[in-house]
Backbone as JSON, one array per atom type, in Angstrom:
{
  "sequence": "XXXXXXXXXXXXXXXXXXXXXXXXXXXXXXXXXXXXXXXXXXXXXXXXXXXXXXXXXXXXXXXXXXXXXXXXXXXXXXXXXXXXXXXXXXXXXXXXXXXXXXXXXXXXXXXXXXXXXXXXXXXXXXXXXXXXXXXXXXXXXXXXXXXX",
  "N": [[38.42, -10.5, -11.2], [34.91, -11.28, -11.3], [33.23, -12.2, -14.04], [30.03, -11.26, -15.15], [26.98, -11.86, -16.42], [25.09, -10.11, -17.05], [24.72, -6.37, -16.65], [24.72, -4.05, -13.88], [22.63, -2.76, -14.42], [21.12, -3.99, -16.05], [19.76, -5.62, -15.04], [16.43, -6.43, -14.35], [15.0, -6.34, -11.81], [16.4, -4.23, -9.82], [16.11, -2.12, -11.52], [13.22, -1.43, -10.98], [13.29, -1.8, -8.51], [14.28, 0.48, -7.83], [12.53, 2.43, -8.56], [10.49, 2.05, -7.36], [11.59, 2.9, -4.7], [11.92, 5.65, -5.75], [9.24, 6.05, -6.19], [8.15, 5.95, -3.53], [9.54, 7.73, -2.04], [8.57, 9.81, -2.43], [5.73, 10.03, -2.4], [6.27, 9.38, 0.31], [6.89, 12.03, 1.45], [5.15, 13.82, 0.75], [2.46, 12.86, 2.32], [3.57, 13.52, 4.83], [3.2, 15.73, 6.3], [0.55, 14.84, 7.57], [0.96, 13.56, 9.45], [1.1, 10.69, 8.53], [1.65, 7.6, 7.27], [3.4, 5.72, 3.97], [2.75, 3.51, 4.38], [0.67, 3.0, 5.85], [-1.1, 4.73, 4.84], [-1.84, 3.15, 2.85], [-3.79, 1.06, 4.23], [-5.73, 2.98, 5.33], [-6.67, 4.31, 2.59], [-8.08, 1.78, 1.9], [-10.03, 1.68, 3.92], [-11.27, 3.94, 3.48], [-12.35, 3.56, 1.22], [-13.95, 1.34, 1.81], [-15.38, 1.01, 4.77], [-15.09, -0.22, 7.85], [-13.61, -2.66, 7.49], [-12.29, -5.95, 8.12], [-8.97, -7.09, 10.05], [-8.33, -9.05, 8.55], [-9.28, -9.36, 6.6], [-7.97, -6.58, 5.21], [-5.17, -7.95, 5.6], [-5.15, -10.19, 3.84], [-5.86, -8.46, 1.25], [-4.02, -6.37, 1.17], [-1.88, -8.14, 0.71], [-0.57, -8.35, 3.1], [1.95, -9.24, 5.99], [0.21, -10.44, 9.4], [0.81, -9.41, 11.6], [2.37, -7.14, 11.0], [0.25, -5.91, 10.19], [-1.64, -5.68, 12.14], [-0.1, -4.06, 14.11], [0.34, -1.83, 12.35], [-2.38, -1.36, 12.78], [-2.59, -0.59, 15.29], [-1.06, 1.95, 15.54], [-2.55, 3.69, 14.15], [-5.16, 4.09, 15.4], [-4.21, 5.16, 17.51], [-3.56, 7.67, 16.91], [-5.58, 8.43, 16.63], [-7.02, 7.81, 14.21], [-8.95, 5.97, 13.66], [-10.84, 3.27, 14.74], [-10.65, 0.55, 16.73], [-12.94, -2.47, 16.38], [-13.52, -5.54, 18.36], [-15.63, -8.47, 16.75], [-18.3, -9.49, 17.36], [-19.34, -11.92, 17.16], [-17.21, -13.55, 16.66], [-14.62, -13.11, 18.3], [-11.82, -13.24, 18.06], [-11.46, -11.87, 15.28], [-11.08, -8.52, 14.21], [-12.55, -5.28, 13.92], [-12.0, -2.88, 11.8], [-12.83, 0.91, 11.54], [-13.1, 4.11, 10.66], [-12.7, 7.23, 12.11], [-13.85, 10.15, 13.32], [-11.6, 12.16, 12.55], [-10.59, 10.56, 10.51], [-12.02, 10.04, 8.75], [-12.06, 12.74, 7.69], [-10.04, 13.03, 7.3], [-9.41, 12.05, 4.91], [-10.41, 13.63, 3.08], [-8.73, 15.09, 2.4], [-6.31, 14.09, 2.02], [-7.23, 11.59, 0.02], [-7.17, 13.44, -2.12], [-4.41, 14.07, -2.67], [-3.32, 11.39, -3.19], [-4.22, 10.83, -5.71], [-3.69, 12.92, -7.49], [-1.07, 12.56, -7.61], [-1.32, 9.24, -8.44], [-1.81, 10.27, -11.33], [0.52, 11.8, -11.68], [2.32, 9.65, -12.4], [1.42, 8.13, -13.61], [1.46, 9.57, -15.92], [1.61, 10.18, -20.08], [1.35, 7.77, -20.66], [-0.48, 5.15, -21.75], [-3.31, 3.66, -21.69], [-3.72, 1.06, -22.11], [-0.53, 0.29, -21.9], [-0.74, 0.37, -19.46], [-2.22, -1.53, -18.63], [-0.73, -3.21, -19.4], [2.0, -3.18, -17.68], [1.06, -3.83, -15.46], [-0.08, -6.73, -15.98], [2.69, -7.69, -16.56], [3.95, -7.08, -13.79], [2.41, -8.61, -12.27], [3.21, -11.43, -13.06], [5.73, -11.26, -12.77], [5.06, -11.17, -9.66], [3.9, -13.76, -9.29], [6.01, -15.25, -10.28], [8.13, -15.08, -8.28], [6.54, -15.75, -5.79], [6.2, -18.54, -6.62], [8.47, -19.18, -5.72], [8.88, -19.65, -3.3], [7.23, -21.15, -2.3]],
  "CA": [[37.12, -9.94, -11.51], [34.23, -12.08, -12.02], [32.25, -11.86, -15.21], [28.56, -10.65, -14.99], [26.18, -12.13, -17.27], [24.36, -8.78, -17.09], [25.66, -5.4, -16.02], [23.91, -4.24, -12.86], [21.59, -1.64, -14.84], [20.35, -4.43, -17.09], [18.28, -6.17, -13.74], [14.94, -5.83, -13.55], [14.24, -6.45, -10.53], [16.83, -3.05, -8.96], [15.23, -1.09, -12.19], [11.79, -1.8, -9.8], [13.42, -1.11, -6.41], [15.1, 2.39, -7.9], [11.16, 3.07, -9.16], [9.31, 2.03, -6.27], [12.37, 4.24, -3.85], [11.3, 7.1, -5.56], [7.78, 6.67, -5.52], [7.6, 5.77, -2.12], [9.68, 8.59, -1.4], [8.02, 11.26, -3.35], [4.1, 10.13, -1.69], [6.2, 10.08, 1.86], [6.98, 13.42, 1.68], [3.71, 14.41, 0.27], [1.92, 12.63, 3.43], [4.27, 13.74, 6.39], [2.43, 17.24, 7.12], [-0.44, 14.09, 7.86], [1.27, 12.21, 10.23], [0.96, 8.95, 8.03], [3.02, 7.18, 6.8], [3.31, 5.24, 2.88], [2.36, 1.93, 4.53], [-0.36, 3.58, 6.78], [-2.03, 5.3, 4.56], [-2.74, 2.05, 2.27], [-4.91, 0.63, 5.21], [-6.89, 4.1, 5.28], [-7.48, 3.98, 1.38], [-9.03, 0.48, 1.52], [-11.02, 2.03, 4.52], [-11.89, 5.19, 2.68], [-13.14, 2.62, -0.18], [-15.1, 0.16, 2.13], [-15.19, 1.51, 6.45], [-15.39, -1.64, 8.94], [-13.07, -4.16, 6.81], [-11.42, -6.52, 9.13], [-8.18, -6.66, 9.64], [-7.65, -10.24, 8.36], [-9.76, -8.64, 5.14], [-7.18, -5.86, 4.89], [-4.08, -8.54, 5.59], [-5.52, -10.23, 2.59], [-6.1, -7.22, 0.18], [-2.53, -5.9, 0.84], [-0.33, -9.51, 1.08], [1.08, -8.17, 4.31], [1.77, -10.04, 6.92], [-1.12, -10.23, 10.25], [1.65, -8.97, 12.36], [2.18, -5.65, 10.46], [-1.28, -4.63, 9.77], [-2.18, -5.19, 13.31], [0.97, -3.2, 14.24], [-0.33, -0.32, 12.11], [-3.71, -0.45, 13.02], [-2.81, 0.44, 16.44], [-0.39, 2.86, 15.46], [-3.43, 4.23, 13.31], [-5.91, 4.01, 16.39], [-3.13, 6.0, 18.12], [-3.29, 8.79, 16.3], [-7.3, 8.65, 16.2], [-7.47, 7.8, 12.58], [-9.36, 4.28, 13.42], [-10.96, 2.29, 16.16], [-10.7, -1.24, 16.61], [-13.78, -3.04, 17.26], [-13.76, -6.62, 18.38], [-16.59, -8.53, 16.56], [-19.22, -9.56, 18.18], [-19.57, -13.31, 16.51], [-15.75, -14.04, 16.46], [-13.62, -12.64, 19.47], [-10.25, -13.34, 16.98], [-11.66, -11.16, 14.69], [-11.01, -6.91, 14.88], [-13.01, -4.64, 12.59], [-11.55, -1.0, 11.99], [-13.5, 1.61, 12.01], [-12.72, 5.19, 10.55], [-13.21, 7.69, 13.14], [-14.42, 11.63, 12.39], [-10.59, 12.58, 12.18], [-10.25, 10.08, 9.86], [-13.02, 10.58, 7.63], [-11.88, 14.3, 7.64], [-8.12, 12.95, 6.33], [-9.42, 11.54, 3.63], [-10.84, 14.31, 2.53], [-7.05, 15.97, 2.33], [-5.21, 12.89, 1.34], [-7.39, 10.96, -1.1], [-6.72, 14.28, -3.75], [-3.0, 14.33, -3.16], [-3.56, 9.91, -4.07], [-4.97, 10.87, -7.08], [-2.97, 13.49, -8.14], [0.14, 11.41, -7.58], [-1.34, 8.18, -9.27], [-1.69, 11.07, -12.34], [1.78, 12.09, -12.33], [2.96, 8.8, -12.0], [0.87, 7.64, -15.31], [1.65, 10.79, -17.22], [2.14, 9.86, -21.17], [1.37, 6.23, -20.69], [-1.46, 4.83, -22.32], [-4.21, 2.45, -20.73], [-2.95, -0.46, -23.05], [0.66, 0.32, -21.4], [-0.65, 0.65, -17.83], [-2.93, -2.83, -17.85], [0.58, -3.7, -19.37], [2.82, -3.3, -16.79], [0.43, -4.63, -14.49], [0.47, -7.99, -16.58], [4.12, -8.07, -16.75], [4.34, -7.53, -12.23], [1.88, -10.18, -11.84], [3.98, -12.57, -13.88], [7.21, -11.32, -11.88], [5.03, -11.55, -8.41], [3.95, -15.17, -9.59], [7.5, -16.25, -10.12], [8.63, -14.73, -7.2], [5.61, -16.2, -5.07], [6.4, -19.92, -6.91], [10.36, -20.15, -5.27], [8.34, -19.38, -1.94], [5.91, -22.26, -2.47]],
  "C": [[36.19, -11.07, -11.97], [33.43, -11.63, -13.06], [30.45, -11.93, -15.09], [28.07, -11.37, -16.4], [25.83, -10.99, -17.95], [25.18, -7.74, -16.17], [24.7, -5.3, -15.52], [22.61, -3.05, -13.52], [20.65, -2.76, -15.85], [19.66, -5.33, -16.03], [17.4, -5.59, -13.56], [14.36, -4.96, -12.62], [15.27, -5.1, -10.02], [16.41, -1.96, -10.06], [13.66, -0.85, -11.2], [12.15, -1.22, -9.31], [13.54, 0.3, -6.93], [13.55, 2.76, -8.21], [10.72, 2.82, -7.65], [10.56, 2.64, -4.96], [11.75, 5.23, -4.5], [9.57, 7.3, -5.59], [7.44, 7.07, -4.08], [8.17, 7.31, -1.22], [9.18, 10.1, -1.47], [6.29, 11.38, -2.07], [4.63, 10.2, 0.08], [6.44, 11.36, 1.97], [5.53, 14.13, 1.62], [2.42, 14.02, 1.96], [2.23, 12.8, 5.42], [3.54, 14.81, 6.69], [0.86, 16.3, 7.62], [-0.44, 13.38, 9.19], [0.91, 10.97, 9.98], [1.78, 8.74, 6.63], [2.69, 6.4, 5.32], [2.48, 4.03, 3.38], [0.66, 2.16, 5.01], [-1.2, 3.77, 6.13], [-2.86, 3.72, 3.4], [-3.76, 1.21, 3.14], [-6.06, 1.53, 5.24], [-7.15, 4.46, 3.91], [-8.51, 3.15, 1.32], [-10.38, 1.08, 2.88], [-11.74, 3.4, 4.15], [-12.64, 4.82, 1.49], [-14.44, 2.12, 0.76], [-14.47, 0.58, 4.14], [-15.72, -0.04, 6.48], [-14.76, -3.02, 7.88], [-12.56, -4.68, 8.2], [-10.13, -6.69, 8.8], [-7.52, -7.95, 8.94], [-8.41, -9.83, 6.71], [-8.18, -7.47, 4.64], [-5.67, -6.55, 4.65], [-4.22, -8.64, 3.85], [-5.6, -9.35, 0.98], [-4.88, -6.75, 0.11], [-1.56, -6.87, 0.56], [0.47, -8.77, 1.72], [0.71, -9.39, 5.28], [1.18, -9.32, 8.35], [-0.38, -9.09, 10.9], [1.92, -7.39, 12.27], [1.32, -5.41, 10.43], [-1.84, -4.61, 11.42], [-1.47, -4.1, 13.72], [0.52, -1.62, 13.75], [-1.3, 0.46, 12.21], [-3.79, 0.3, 14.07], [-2.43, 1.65, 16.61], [-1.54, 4.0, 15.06], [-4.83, 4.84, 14.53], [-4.95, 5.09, 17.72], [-3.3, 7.17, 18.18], [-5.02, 9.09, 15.92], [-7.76, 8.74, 14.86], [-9.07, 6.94, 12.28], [-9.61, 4.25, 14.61], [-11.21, 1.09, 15.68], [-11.83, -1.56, 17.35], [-13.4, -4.3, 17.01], [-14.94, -7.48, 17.54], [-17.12, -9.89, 17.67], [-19.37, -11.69, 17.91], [-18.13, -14.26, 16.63], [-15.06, -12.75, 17.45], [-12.13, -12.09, 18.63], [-10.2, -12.18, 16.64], [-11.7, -9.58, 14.87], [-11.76, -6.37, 13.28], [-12.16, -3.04, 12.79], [-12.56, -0.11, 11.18], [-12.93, 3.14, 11.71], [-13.26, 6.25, 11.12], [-13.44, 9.38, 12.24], [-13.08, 12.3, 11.67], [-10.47, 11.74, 10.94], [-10.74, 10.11, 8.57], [-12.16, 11.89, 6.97], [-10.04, 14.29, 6.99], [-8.24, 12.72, 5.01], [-9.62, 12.52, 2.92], [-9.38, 15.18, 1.64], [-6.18, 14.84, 1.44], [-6.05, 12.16, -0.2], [-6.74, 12.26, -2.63], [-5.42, 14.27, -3.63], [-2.63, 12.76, -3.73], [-3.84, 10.06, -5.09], [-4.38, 11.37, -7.77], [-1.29, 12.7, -8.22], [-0.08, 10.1, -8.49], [-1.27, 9.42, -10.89], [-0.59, 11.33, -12.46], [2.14, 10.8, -12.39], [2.75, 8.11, -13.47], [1.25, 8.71, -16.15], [2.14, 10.16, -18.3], [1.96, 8.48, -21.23], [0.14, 6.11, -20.62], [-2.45, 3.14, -21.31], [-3.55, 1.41, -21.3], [-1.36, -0.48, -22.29], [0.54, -0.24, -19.83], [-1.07, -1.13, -17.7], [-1.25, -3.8, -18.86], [1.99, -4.3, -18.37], [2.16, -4.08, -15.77], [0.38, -6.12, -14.6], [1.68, -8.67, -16.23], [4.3, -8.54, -15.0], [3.61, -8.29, -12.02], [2.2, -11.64, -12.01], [4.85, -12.44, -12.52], [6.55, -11.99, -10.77], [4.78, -13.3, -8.16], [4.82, -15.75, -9.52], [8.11, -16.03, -9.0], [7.91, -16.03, -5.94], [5.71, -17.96, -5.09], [7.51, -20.72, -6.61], [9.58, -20.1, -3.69], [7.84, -20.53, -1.45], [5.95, -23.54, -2.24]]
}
């Protein structure tokens, strides 16, 4: 038997994963009668915030990689959420574009986002919340600095 420093409940980092599994699985359920998906729908937030980002704006804003967000925009454009325009100044460049269906999702989805970020905070105090947020920016920093 080898000896553990730490027993596997005293890691962080799989205290995290077991939290962010059940979020993720709680808001996919909540968004399947949508046809969109956890990942999906964070592209159609930031376009329900601000319509016509690009998608090298949206890469940016999420830290995904180009590859995926294009991937989902088409998936998203698929399903008539979104259209991709080319811009006009830069060829490279794709803007998206929230179409009437899409508009008309938000309308459905942003309140079940809301109500979900609410259960999710229940009993935890602003001073706690810009807490935790502190603390994962540290982790994503150290994480981000073995990368580097």
């Amino acid at each position: 038997m080898i000896n553990l420093k730490l027993s596997i409940h005293d890691y962080i980092s799989i205290k995290i994963h077991h939290t962010d599994l059940k979020l993720t699985g709680f808001i996919k359920s909540k968004l399947e009668p949508f046809n969109l998906a956890p990942e999906q729908n964070l592209i159609m937030m930031l376009l329900w915030e601000k319509d016509g980002l690009t998608q090298n704006q949206i890469v940016e804003s999420l830290d995904k990689d180009k590859t995926n967000i294009a991937r989902m925009a088409a998936n998203l454009e698929n399903k008539d959420f979104i259209k991709r325009v080319q811009c006009n100044n830069d060829r490279r460049s794709v803007r998206l574009y929230l179409t009437d269906k899409g508009k008309k999702l938000g309308e459905k989805v942003i309140p079940i986002a809301e109500e979900f970020n609410a259960i999710v905070c229940k009993g935890i105090t602003e001073e706690e919340l810009l807490q935790v947020e502190k603390v994962l920016s540290k982790m994503n920093a150290n994480v981000q600095n073995l990368n580097d």
